[in-house]
N, CA, C and O atoms as CSV, one atom per row, in Angstrom:
chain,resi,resn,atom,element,x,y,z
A,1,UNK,N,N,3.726,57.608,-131.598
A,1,UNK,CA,C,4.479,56.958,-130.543
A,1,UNK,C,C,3.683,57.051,-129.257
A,1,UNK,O,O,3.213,58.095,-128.807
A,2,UNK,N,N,3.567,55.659,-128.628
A,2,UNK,CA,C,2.757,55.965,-127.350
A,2,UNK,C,C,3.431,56.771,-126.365
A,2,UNK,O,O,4.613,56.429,-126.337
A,3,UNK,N,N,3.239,57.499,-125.720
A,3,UNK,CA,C,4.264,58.055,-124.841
A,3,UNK,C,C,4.954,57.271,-123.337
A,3,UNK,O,O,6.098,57.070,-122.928
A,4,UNK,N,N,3.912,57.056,-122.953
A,4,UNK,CA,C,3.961,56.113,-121.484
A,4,UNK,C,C,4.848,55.702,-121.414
A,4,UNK,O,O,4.766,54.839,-122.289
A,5,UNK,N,N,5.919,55.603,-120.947
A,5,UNK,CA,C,7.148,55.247,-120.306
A,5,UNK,C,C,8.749,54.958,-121.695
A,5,UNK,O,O,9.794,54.307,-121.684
A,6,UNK,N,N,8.201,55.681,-122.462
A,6,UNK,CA,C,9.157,56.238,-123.553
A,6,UNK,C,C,10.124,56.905,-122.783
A,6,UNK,O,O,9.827,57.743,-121.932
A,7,UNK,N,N,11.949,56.361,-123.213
A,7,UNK,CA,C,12.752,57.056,-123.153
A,7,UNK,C,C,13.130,58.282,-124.227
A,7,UNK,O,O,13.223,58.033,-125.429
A,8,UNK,N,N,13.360,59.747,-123.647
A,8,UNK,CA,C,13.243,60.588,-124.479
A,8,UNK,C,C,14.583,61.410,-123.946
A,8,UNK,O,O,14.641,62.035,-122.888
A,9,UNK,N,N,15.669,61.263,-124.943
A,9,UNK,CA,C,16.474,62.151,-124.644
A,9,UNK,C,C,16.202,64.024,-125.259
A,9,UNK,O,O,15.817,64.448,-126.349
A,10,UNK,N,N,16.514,64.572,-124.287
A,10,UNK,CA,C,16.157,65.914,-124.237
A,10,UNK,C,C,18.150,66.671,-124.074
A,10,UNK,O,O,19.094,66.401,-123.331
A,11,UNK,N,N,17.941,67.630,-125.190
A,11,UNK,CA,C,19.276,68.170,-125.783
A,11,UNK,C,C,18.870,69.438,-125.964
A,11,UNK,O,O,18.256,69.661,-127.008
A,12,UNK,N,N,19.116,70.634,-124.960
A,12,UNK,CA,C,19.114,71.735,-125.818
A,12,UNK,C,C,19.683,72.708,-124.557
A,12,UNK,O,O,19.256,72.543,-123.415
A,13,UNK,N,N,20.717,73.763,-124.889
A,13,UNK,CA,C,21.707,74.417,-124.453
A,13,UNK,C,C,20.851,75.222,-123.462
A,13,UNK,O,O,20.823,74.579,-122.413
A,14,UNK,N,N,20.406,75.934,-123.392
A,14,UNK,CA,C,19.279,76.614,-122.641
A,14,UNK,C,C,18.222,76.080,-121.214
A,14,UNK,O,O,17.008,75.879,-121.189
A,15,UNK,N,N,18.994,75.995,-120.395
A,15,UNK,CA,C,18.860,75.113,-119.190
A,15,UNK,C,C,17.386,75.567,-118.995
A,15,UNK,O,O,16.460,74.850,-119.373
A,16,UNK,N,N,17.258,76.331,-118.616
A,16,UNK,CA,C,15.159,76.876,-118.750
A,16,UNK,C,C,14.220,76.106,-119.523
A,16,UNK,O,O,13.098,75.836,-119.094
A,17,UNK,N,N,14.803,75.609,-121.072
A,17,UNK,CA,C,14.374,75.480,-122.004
A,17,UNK,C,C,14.467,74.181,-122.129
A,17,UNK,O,O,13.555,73.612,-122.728
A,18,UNK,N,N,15.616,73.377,-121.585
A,18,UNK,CA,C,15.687,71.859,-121.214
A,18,UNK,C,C,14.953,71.601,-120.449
A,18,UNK,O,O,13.977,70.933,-120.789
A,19,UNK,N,N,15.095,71.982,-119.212
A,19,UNK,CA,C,14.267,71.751,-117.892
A,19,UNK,C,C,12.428,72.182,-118.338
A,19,UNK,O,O,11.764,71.146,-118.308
A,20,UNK,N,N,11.974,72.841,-118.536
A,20,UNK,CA,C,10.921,72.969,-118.922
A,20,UNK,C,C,10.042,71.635,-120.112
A,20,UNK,O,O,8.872,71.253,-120.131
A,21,UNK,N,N,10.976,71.331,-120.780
A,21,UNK,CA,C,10.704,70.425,-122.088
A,21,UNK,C,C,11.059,69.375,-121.085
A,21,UNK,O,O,10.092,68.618,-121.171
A,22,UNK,N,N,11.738,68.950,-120.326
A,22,UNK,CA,C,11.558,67.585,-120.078
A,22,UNK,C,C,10.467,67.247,-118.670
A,22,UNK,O,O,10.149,66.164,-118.179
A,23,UNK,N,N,10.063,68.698,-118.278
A,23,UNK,CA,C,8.675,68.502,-117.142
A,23,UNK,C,C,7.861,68.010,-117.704
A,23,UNK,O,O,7.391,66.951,-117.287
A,24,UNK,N,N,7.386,68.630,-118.902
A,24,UNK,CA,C,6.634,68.249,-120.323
A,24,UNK,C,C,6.580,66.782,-120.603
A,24,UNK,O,O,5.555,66.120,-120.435
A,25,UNK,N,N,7.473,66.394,-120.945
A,25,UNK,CA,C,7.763,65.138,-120.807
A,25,UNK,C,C,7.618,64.387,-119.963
A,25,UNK,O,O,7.617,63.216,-120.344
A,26,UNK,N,N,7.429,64.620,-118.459
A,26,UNK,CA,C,7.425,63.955,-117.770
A,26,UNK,C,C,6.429,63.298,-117.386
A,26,UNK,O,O,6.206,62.125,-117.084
A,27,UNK,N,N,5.185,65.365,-117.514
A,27,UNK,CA,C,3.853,65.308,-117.348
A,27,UNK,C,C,3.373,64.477,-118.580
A,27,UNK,O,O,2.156,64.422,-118.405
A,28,UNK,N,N,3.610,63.919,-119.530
A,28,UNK,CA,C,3.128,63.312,-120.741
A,28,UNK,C,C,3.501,61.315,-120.411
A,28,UNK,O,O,3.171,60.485,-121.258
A,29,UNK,N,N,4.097,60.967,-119.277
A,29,UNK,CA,C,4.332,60.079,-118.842
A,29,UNK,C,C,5.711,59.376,-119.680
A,29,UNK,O,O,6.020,58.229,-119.359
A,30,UNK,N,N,6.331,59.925,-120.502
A,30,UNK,CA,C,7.899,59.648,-120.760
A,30,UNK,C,C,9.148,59.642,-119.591
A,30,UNK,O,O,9.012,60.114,-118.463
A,31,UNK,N,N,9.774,59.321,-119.852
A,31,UNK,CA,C,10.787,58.879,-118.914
A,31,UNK,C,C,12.258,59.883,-119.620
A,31,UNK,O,O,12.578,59.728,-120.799
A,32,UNK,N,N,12.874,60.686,-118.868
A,32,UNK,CA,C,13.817,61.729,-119.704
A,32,UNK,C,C,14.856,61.112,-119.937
A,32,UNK,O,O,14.812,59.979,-119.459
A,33,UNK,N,N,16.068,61.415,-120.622
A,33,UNK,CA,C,17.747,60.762,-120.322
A,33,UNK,C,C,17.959,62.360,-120.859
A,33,UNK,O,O,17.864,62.927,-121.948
A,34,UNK,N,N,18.263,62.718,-119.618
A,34,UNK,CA,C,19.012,63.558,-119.385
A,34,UNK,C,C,18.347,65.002,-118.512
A,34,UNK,O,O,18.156,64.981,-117.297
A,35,UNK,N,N,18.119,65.942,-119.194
A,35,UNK,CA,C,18.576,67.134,-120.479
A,35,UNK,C,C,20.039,66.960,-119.993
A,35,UNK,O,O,20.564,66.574,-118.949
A,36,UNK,N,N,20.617,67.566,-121.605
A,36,UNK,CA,C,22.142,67.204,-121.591
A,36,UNK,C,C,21.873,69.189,-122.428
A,36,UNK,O,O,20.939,69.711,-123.037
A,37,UNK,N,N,23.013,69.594,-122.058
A,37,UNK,CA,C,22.750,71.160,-122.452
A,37,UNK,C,C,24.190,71.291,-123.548
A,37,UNK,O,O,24.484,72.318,-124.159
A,38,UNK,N,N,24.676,70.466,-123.581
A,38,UNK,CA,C,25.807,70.102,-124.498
A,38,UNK,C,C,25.919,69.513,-126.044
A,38,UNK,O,O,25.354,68.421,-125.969
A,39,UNK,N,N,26.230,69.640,-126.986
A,39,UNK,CA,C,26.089,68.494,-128.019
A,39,UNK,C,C,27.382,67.355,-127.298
A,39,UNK,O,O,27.045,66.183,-127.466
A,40,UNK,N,N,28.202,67.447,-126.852
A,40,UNK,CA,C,29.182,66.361,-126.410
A,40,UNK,C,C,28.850,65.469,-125.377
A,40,UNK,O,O,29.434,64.386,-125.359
A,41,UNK,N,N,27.722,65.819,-124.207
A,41,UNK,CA,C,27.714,65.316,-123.587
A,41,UNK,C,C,26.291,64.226,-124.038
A,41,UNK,O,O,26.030,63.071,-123.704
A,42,UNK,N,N,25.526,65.278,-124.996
A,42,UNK,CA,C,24.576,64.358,-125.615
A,42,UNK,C,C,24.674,63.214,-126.342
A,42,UNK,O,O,23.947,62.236,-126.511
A,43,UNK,N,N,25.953,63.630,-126.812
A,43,UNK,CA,C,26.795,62.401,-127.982
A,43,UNK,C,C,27.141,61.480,-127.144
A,43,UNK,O,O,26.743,60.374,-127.508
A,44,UNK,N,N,27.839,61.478,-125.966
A,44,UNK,CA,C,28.026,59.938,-124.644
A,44,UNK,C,C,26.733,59.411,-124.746
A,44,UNK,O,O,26.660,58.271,-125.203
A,45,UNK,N,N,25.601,60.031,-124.397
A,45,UNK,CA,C,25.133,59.375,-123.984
A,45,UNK,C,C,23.562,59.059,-124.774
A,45,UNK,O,O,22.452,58.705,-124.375
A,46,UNK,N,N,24.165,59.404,-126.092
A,46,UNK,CA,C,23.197,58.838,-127.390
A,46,UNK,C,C,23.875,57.444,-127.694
A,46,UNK,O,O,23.210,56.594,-128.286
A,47,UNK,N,N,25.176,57.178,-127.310
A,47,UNK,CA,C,25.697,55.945,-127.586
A,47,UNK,C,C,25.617,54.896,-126.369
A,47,UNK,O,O,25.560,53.670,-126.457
A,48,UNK,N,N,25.626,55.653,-125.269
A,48,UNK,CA,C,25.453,54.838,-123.859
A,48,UNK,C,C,23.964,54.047,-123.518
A,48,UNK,O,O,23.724,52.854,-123.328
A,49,UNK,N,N,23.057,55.281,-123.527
A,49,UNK,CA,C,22.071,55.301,-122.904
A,49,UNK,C,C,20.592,54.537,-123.931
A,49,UNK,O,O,20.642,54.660,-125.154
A,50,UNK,N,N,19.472,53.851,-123.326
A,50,UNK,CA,C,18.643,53.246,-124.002
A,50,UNK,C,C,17.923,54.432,-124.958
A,50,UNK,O,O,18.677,55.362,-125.246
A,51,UNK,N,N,17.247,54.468,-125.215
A,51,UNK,CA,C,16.755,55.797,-125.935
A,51,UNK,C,C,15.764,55.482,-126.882
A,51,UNK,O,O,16.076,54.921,-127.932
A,52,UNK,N,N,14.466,55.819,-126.589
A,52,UNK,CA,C,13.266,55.310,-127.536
A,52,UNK,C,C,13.076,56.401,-129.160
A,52,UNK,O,O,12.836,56.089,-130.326
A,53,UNK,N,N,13.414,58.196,-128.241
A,53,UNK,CA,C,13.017,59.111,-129.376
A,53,UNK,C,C,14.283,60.023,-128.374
A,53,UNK,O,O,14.888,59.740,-127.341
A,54,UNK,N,N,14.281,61.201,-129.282
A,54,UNK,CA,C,15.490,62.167,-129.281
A,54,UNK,C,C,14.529,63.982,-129.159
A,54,UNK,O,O,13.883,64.505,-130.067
A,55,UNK,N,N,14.669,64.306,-128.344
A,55,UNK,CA,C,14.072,65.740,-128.988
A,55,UNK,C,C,15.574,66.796,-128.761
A,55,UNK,O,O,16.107,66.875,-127.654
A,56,UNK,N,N,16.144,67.597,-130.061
A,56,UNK,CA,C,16.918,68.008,-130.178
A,56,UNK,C,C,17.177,69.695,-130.176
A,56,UNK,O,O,16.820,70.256,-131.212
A,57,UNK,N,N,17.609,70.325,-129.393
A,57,UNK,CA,C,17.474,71.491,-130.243
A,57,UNK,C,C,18.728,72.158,-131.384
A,57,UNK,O,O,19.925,72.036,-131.125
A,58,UNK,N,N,18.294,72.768,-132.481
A,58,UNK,CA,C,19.303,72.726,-133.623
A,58,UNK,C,C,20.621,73.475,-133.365
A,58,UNK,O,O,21.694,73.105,-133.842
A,59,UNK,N,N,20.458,74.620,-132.526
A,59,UNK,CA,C,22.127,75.334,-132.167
A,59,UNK,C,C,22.422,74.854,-130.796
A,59,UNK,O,O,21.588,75.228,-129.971
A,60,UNK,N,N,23.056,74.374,-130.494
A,60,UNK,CA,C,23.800,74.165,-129.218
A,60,UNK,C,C,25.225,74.592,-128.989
A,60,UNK,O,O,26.297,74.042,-129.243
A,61,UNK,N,N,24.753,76.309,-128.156
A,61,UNK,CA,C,26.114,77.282,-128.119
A,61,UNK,C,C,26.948,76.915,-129.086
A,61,UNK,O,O,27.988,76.270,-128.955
A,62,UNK,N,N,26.205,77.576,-130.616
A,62,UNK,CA,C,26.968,77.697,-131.783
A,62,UNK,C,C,27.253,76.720,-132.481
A,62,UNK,O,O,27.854,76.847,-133.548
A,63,UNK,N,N,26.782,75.309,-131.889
A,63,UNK,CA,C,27.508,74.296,-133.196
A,63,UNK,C,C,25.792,73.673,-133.373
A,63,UNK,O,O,25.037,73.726,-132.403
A,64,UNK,N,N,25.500,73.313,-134.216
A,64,UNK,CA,C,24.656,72.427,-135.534
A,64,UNK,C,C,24.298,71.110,-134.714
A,64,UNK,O,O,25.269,70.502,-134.263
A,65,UNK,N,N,23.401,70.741,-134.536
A,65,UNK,CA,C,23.432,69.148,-133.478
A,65,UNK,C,C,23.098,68.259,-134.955
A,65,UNK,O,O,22.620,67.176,-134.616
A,66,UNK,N,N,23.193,68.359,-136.473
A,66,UNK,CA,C,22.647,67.560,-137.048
A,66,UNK,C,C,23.867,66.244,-136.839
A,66,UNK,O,O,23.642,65.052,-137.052
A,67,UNK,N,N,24.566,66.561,-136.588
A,67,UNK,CA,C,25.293,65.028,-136.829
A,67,UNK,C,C,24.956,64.370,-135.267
A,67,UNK,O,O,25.113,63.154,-135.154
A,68,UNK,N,N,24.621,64.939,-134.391
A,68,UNK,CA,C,24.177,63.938,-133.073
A,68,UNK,C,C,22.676,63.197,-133.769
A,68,UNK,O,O,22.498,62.028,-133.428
A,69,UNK,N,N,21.516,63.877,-134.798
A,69,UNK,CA,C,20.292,63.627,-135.166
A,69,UNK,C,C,20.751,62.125,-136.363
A,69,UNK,O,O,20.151,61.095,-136.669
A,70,UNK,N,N,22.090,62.713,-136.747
A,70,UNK,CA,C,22.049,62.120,-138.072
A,70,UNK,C,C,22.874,60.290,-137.183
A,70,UNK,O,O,22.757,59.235,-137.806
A,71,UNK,N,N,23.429,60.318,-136.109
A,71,UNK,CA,C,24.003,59.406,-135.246
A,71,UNK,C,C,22.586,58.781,-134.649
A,71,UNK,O,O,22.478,57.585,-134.920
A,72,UNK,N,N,21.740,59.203,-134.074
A,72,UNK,CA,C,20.429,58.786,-133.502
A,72,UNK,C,C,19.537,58.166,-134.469
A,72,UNK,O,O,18.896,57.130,-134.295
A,73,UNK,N,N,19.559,58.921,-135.532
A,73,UNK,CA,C,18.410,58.335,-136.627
A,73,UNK,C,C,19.688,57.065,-137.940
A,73,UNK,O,O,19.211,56.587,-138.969
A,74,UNK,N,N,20.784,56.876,-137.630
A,74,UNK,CA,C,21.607,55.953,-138.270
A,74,UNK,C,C,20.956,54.594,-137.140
A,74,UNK,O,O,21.084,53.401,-137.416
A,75,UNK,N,N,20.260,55.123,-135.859
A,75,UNK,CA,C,20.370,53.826,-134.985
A,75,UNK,C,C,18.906,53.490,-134.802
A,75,UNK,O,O,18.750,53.012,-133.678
A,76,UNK,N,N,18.170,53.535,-135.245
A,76,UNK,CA,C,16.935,53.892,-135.632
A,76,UNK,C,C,15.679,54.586,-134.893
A,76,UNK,O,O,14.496,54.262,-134.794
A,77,UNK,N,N,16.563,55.863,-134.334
A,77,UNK,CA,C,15.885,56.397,-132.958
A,77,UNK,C,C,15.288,58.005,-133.782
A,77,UNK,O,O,15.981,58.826,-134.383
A,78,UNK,N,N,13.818,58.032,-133.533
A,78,UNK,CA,C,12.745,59.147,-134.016
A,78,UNK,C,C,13.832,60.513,-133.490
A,78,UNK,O,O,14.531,60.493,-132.477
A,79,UNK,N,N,13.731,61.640,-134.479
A,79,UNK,CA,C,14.573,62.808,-133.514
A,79,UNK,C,C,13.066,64.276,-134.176
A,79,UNK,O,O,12.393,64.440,-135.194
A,80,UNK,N,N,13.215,64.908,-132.967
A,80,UNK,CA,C,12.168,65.564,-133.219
A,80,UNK,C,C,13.143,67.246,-132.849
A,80,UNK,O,O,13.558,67.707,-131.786
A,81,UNK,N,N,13.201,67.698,-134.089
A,81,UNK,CA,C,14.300,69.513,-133.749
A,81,UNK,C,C,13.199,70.528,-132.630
A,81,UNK,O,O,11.984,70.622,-132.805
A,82,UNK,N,N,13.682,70.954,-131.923
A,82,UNK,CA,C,13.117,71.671,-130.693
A,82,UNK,C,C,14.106,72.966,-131.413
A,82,UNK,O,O,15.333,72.867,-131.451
A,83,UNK,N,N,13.369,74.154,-131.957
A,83,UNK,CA,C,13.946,75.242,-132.161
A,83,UNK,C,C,13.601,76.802,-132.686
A,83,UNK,O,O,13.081,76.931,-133.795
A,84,UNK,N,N,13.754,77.398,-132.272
A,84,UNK,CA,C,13.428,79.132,-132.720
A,84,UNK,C,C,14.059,79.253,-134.183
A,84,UNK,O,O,14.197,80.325,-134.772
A,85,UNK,N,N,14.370,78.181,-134.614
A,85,UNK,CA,C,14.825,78.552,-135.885
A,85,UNK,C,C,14.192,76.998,-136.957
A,85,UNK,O,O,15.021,76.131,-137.235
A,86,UNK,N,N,13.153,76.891,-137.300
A,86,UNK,CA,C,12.528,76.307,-137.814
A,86,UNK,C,C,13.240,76.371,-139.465
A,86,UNK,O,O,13.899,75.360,-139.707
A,87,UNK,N,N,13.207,77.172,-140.356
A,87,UNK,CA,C,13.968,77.289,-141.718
A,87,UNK,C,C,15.228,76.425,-141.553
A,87,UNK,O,O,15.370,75.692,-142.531
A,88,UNK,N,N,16.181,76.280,-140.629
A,88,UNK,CA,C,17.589,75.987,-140.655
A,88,UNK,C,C,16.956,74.482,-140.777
A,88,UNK,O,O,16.762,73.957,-141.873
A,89,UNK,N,N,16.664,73.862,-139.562
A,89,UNK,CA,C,16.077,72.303,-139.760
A,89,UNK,C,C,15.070,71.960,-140.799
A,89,UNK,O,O,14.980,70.744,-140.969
A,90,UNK,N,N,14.482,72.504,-141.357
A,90,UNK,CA,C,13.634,72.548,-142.148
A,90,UNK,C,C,14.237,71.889,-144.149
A,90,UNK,O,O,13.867,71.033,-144.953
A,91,UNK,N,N,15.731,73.401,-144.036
A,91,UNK,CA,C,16.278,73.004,-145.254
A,91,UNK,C,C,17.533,71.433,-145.121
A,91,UNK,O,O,18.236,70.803,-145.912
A,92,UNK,N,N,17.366,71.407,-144.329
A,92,UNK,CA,C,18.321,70.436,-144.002
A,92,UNK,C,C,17.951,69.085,-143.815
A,92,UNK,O,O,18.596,68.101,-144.177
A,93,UNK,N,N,16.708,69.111,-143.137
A,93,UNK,CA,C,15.913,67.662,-143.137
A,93,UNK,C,C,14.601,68.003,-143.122
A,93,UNK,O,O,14.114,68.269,-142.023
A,94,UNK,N,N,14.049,68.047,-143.900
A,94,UNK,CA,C,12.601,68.374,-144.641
A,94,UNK,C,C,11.235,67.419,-144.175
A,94,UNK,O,O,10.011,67.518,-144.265
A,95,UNK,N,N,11.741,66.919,-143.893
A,95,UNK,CA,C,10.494,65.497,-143.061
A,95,UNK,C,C,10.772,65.244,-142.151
A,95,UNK,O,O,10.182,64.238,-141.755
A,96,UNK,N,N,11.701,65.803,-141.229
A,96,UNK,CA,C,11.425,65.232,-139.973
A,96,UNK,C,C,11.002,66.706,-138.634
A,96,UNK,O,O,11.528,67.800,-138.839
A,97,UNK,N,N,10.402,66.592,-137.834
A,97,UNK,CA,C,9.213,67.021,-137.394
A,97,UNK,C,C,10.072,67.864,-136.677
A,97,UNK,O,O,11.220,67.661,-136.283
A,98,UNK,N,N,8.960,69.350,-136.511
A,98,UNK,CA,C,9.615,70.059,-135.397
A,98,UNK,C,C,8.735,70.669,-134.602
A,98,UNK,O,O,7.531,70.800,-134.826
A,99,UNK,N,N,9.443,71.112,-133.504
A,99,UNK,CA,C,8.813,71.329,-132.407
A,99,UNK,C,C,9.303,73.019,-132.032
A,99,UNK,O,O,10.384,73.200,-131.471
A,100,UNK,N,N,8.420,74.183,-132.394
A,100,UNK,CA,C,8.914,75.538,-132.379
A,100,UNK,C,C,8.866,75.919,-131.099
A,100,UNK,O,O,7.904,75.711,-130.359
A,101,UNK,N,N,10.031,76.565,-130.747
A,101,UNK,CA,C,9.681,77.627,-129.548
A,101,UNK,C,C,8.858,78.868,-129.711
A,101,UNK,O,O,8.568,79.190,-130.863
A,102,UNK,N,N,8.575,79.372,-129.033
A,102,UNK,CA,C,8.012,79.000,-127.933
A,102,UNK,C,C,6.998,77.779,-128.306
A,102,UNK,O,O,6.420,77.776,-129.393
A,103,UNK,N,N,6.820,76.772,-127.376
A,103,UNK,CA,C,5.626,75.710,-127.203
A,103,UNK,C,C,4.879,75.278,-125.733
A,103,UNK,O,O,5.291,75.445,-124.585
A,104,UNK,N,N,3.949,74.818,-126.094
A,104,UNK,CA,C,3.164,74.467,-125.207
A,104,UNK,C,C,2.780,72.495,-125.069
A,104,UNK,O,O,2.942,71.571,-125.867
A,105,UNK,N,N,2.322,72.553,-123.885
A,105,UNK,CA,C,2.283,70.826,-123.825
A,105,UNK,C,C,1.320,70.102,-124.609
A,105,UNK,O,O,1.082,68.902,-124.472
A,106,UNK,N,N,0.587,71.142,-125.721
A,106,UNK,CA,C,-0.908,70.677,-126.046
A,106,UNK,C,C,0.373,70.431,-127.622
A,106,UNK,O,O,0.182,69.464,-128.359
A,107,UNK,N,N,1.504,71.368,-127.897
A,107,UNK,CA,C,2.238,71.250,-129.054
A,107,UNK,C,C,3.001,70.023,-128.767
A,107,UNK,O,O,2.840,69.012,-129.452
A,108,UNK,N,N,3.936,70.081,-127.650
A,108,UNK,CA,C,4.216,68.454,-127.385
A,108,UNK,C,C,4.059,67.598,-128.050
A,108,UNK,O,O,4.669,67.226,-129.053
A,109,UNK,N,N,2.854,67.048,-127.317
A,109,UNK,CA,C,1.637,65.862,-127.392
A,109,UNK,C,C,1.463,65.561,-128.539
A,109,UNK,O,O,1.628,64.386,-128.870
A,110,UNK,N,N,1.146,66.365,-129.318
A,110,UNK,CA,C,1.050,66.288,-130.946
A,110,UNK,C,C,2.128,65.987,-131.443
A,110,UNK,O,O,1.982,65.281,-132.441
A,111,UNK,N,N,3.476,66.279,-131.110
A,111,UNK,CA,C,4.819,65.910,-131.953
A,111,UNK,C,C,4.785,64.744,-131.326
A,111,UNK,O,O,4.953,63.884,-132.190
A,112,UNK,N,N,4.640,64.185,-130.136
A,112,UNK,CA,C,5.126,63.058,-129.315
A,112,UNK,C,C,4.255,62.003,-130.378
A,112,UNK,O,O,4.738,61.108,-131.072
A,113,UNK,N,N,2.808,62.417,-130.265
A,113,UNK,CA,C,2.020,61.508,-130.918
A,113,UNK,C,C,1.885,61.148,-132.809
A,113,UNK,O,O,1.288,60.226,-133.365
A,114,UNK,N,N,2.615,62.173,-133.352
A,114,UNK,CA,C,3.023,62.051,-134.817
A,114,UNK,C,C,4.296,60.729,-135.201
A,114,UNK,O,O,4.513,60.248,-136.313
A,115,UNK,N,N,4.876,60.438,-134.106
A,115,UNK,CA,C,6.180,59.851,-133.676
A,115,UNK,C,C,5.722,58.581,-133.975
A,115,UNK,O,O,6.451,57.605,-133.799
């Protein structure tokens, strides 16, 4: 996926961890929708908002975001799991790409560009 002015919604409960991932993003020349630190508020605005790719993270204060991934990728939008728990996304959706914490922008780039 080229990155350059890609909308990239950014989802993950951990405001440090949002905010950081979507500087990332920013510095990579994508365009953010959001960070949303919610799965509910991510869900408005996975249905509202334009949205090129999705980067998700898998627990959001205790609940599972696969059905926001499984809503994004029904619409034919790339979702990339942002998570310290790599096995959980892993057994659950086996091909689609992840992005481990801790990361760096050089790890990014590479998920952005696998896309």
């Amino acid at each position: 996926m080229e990155s350059e002015g890609r909308r990239v919604l950014v989802v993950d409960d951990d405001a440090l961890v949002a905010d950081a991932l979507a500087s990332m993003l920013r510095d990579a020349g994508c365009l953010v929708v959001g960070p949303f630190l919610s799965l509910a508020a991510a869900w408005a605005a996975a249905r509202a908002e334009a949205i090129d790719a999705a980067m998700i993270d898998v627990n959001l204060d205790g609940e599972l975001s696969f059905p926001l991934a499984d809503l994004l990728t029904d619409l034919g939008i790339p979702v990339v799991f942002v998570t310290g728990d790599g096995a959980l996304a892993r057994g659950a959706y086996p091909r689609r790409p992840i992005l481990a914490k801790p990361f760096t922008p050089d790890d990014l780039r590479a998920v952005l560009a696998a896309l």
